[in-house]
C-alpha positions as CSV (number, residue, x, y, z in Angstrom):
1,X,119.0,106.3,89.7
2,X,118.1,102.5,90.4
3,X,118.0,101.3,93.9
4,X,120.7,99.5,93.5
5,X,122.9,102.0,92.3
6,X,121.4,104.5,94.6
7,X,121.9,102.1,97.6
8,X,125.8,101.7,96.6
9,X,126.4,105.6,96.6
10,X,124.8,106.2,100.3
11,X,127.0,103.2,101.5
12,X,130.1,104.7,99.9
13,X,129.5,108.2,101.3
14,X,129.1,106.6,104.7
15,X,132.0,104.6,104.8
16,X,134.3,107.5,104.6
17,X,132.5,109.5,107.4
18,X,133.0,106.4,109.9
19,X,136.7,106.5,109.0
20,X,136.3,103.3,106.8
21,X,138.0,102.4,104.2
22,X,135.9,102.2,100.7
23,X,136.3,99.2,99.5
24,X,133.7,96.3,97.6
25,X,133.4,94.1,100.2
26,X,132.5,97.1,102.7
27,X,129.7,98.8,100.3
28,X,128.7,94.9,100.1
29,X,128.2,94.6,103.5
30,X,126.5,97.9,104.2
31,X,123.8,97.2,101.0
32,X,123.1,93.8,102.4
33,X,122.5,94.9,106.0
34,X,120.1,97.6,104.2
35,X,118.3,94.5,102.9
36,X,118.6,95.9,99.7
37,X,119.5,93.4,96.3
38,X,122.2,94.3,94.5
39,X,123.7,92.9,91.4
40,X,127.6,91.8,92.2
41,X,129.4,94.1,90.0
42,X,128.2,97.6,91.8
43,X,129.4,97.4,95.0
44,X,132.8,96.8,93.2
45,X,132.1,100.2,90.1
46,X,131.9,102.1,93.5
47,X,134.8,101.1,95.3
48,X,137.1,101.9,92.1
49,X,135.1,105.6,91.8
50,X,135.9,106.0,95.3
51,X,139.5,104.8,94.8
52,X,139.4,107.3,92.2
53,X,138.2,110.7,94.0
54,X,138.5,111.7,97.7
55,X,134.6,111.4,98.5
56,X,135.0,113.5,101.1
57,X,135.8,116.5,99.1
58,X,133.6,115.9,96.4
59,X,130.8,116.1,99.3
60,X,132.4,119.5,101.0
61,X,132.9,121.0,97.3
62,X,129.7,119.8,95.3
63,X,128.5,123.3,95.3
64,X,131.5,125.1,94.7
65,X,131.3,125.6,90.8
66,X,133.8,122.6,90.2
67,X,132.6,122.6,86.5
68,X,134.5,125.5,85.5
69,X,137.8,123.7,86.6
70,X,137.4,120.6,84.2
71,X,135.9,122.6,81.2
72,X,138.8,123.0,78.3
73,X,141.5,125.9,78.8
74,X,140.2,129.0,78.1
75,X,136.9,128.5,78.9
76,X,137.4,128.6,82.5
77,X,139.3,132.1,81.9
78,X,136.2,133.4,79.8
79,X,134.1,132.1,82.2
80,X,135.9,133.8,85.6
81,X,134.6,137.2,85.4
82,X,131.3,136.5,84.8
83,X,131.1,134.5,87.9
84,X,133.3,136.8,90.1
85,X,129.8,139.5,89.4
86,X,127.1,139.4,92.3
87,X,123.4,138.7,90.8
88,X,121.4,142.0,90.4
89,X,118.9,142.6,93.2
90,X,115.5,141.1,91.9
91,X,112.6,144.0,91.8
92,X,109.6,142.9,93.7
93,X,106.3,144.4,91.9
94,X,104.0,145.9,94.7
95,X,100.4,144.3,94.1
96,X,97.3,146.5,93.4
97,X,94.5,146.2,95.2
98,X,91.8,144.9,93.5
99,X,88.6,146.4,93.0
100,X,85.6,144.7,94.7
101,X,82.5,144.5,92.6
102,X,78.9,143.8,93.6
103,X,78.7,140.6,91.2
104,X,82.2,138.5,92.5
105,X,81.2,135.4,92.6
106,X,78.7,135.3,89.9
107,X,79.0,134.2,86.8
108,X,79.3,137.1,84.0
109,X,79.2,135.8,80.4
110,X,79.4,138.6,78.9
111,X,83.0,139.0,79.7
């Protein structure tokens, strides 16, 4: 992501969280106070996104899964069970101990 771009999206999640309204001028305003240069026509992409999409649940629910919702009917279906299963416990492997020799250290070329 550009700094630009990048610059536009922290402005438009912080508008919401100080009971802002998202609007262009506002993500203008934050960018330019951030002494950051931003091409005209971002500032305004983000407002209509925003307009778009309640930020604030897309921040609460980005790690919810939300893919499965806007896949095509059916998938999501297929796809329900499989993530409804817990992950199997991983098996940790116990570590020999390893053998001390009298040449560690030393260079052996005939290994």
């Amino acid at each position: 992501m550009y700094p630009e771009e990048l610059a536009c999206a922290y402005a438009t999640l912080i508008l919401p969280d100080e009971g802002i309204p998202v609007t262009a001028e506002k993500i203008a305003t934050l960018v330019k106070a951030a002494n950051v240069p931003v091409e005209s026509y971002w500032p305004g992409l983000f407002a209509k996104l925003s307009g778009k999409r309640n930020i604030e649940d897309l921040v609460l629910n980005a790690g919810s899964g939300g893919a499965v919702s806007i896949a095509a009917p059916g998938v999501a279906e297929a796809a329900a069970p499989a993530a409804a299963a817990p992950p199997p416990p991983e098996e940790k492997k116990k570590e020999e101990p390893k053998e001390e020799s009298d040449d560690e250290g030393l260079f052996n070329l005939f290994d």
